[in-house]
Structures are given as C-alpha cells and as structure tokens.
C-alpha positions in Angstrom: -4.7 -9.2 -19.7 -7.5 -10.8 -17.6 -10.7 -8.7 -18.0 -13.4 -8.1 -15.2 -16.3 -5.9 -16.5 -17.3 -2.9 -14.4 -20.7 -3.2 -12.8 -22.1 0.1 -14.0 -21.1 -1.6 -18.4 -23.0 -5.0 -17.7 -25.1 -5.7 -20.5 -23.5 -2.7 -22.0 -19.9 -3.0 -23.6 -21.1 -3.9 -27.2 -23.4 -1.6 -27.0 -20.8 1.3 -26.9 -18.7 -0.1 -29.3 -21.6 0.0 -31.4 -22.3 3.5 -30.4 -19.0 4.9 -31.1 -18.9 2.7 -34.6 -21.9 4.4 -35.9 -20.9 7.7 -34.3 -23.7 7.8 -32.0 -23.6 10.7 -30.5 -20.6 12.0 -33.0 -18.0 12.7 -29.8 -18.1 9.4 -28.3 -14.9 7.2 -28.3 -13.6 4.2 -26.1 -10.3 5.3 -23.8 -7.8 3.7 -23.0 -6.5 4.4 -19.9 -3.5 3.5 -17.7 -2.9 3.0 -14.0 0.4 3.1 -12.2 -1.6 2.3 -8.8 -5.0 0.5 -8.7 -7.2 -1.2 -6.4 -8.2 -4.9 -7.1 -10.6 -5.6 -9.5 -13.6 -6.5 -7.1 -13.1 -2.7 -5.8 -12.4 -1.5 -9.0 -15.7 -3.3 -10.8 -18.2 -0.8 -8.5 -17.3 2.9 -9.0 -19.9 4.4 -11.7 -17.2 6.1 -13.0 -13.5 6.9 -14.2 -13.7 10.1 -12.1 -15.2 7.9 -9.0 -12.2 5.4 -9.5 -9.5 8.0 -9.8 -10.4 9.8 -7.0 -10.6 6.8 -4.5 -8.4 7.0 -1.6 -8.1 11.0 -2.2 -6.6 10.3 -5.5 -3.5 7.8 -4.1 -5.7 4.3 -4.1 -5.9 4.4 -8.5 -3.4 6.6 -9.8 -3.0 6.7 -14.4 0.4 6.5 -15.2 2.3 9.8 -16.0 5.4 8.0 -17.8 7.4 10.4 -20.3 5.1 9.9 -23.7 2.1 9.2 -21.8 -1.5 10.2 -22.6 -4.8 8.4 -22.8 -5.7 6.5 -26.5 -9.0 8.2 -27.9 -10.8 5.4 -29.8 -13.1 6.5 -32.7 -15.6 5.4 -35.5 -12.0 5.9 -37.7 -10.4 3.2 -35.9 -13.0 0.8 -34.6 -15.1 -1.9 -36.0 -18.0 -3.1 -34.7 -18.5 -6.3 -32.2 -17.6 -9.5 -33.8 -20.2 -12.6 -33.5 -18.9 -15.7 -33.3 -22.0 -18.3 -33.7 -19.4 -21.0 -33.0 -19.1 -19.7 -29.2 -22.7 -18.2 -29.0 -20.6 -14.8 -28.4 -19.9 -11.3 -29.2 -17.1 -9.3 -28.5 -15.9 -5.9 -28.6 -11.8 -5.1 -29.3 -9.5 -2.3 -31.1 -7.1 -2.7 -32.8 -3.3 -3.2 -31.3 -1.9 0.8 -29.8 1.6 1.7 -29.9 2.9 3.6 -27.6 6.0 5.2 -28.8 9.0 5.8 -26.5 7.5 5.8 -23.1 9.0 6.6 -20.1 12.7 7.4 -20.1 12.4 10.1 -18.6 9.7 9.4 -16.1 9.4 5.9 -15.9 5.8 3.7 -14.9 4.7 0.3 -14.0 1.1 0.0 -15.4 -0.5 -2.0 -13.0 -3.9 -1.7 -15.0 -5.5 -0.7 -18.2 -8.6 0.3 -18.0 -11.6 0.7 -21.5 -14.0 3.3 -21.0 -16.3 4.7 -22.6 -16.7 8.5 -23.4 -20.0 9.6 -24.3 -18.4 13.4 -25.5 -14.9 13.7 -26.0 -15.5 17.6 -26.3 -17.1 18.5 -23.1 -17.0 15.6 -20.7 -15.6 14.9 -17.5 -13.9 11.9 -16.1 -17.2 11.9 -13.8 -19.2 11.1 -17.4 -16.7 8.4 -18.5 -18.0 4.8 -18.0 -15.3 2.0 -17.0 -16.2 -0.9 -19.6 -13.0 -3.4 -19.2 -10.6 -3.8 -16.2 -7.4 -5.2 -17.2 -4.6 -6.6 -15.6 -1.2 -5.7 -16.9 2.6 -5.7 -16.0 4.2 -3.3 -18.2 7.5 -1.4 -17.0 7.8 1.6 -19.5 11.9 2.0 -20.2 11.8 4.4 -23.7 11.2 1.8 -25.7 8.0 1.4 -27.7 5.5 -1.0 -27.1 2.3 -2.6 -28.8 -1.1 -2.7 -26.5 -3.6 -5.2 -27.8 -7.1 -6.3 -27.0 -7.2 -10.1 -25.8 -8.4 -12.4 -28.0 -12.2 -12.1 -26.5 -11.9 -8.5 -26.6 -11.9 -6.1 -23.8 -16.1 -7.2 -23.2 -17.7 -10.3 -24.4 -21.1 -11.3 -23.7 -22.1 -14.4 -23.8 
C-alpha cells in the first residue's frame, strides 16, 4: 500500500495515535475505511474531512465499499500501541496491527480501490464531517467470500521523519 498523508494530518498522525493510546479523549479511535471508487491521491490529500471526501462528486467521485461482511475497523487504546522510534532511520511511525476481514463479499462483491486511516475524535457522537483522514492508501483487493488479512506497511500508515 503506497501512503500519501492528507493535508489537514501533517505534523499530526503520531499525534493521534498517541491520543487514542492514552485514551485522550476516551472515544477516540483510528478507522479504517474502504473505498470501492476514489479520486487520486493528490485530490484525495485536500478535503478536511472523511465527510468532505465521501461526499465529492455528489457522493459518486469516493464511494466506501459495501461488500457482503463489510463495515469500518474501530481502532482503540485496546488494540493499539503507541508510535514506534527507530533512531536508526531518525523516524517514528504509527501502525495497527494486521485486520481480518472475515468472509467478505459473496454476496455483494467490491474492489477496494483505497483504504483510507482516520482519525475519530468521538466514536459516540461524531460525524464523518469530524473524522480526520490521516493515511491514503492504495490497494487492489477484489473481495470473493474468502477472508483476508489488512496490514499496516512496514512504515506504518504515517511516519514522520
């Protein structure tokens, strides 16, 4: 997955990893999101939010999948770890750990064209006009009923450098 950080998370990405970590505030998570339709990345990089991107183009320009099985992955402080620091590289990164998704599609089958990490600032009450796109990632995956694993890259889905 090639990874082109949205404008409006610059700066930012460890930061909200580290926020959700140390459950600060206690309803924010990192979302994973799909997209069976998307715009290129250079379009994609300037909308301040998931709501802005998914309604682009009257809601046809970045549609999220809607394969059999499908629904978004709500990241937590139960399943994250905070950004790694390699002194090596002179980096830090952000990543989760690998998702499965079981038996999508099927039914209704998908091509994710994207996968998008956000960031949620409240789970409970929030909008997809309050969810910050972090990560844009290219992907290729045809959804058939059979299960698949989603990882981070190896330099996570941000890295600052």
């Amino acid at each position: 997955m090639a990874a082109v950080v949205n404008n409006y998370a610059k700066g930012r990405g460890n930061e909200f990893l580290n926020r959700v970590v140390n459950n600060d505030p206690a309803n924010s998570a990192i979302i994973i999101v799909m997209l069976k339709t998307a715009e290129s990345n250079a379009t994609l990089q300037d909308y301040a939010s998931l709501g802005a991107a998914l309604a682009a183009g009257g809601g046809t320009a970045n549609v999220e999948a809607n394969f059999t099985n499908y629904a978004r992955k709500v990241l937590t402080d139960a399943t994250l770890s905070a950004p790694t620091v390699d002194n090596t590289s002179n980096k830090q990164y952000s990543t989760f750990p690998s998702q499965t998704y079981t038996a999508p599609g099927g039914a209704t089958n998908n091509t994710v064209v994207k996968v998008l990490t956000c960031y949620d600032s409240d789970t409970t009450g929030g909008t997809d006009s309050n969810i910050i796109i972090v990560g844009i990632h290219d992907a290729n995956i045809t959804t058939d009923g059979n299960s698949f694993s989603l990882s981070a890259p190896a330099t996570g889905f941000y890295e600052a450098a």
